[in-house]
C-alpha positions, 0 to 999 in steps of 0.5 A, a space after each residue: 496155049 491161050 486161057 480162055 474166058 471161060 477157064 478165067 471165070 466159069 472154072 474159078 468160080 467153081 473153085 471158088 463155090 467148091 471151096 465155099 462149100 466146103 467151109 461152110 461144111 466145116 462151119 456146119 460140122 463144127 456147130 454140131 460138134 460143139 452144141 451151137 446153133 449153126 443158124 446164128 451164123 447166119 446173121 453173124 457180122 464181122 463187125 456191126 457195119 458190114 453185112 452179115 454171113 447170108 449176104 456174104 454167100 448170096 453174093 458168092 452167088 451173085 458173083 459167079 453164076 448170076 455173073 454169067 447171066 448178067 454177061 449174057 444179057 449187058 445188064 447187071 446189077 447188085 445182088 436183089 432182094 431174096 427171102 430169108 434163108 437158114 443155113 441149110 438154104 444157104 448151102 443149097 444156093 451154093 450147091 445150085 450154083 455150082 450145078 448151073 455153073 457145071 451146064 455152062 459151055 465154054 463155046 458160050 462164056 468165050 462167045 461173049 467177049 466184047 459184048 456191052 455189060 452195064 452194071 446199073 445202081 440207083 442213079 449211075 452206070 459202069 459200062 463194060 465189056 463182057 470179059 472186062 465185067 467178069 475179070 475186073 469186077 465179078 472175080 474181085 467181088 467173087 474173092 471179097 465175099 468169100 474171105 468174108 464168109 470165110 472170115 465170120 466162120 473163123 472168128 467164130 471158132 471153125 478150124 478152118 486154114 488157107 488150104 480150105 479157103 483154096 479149095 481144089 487147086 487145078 494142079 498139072 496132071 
């Protein structure tokens, strides 16, 4: 049996986004539990060079339904400029994504192979096909800002293990 490009990304970007999710239910959960301000992870950093927790989860995002946006329209770039959210608003952006990702179509994701998609930033461009675009660049991406995520979460004392990370394995059934 052939996978398609959409069971390649949309369906992993599920996985990906339910397991998000899910650890920032944890984080969530492990704050209350424990007395701590969950905002403070908000702005948390692995280290003072790298981006913070909320840009981590922007760019699950970015990398998942805004993904499949930029397919549609052979332009894509960096995650734009957002206002600041807490996070409560960044689990909301996690659970909306998830809800656009659900009303994407197979026929539609799969109807995109070989399309042009140029990924612009400041003053050069990376072409693409549509399926390379989505396997070579957004899922690659998609995986770093999650374990990032991730990361912050858990050297800030969430319980959190690989199985959390997984998320929902698409077992045989």
């Amino acid at each position: 049996m052939a996978i398609s490009l959409y069971d390649l990304s949309v369906v992993s970007f599920q996985q990906v986004l339910g397991a998000v999710s899910g650890v920032m239910d944890r984080g969530l959960a492990h704050c209350v539990d424990n007395g701590l301000d969950v905002n403070e992870i908000v702005e948390a950093r692995l280290h003072p060079d790298m981006l913070p927790f909320s840009f981590q989860i922007r760019s699950v995002v970015h990398h998942s339904i805004e993904a499949i946006d930029e397919a549609r329209s052979g332009v894509a770039g960096p995650p734009g400029a957002t206002a600041p959210l807490d996070y409560a608003g960044l689990q909301k952006l996690v659970a909306d994504a998830s809800a656009a990702l659900a009303k994407v179509t197979p026929d539609e994701v799969n109807a995109l192979q070989g399309r042009d998609v140029v990924f612009k930033m400041s003053n050069f461009a990376i072409p693409f096909t549509a399926e390379n675009f989505l396997m070579s660049f957004s899922i690659p991406n998609l995986h770093f800002h999650a374990t990032t995520a991730y990361d912050i979460l858990r050297v800030r004392g969430v319980p959190l293990g690989k199985r959390d990370y997984l998320g929902a394995l698409r077992i045989k059934s």
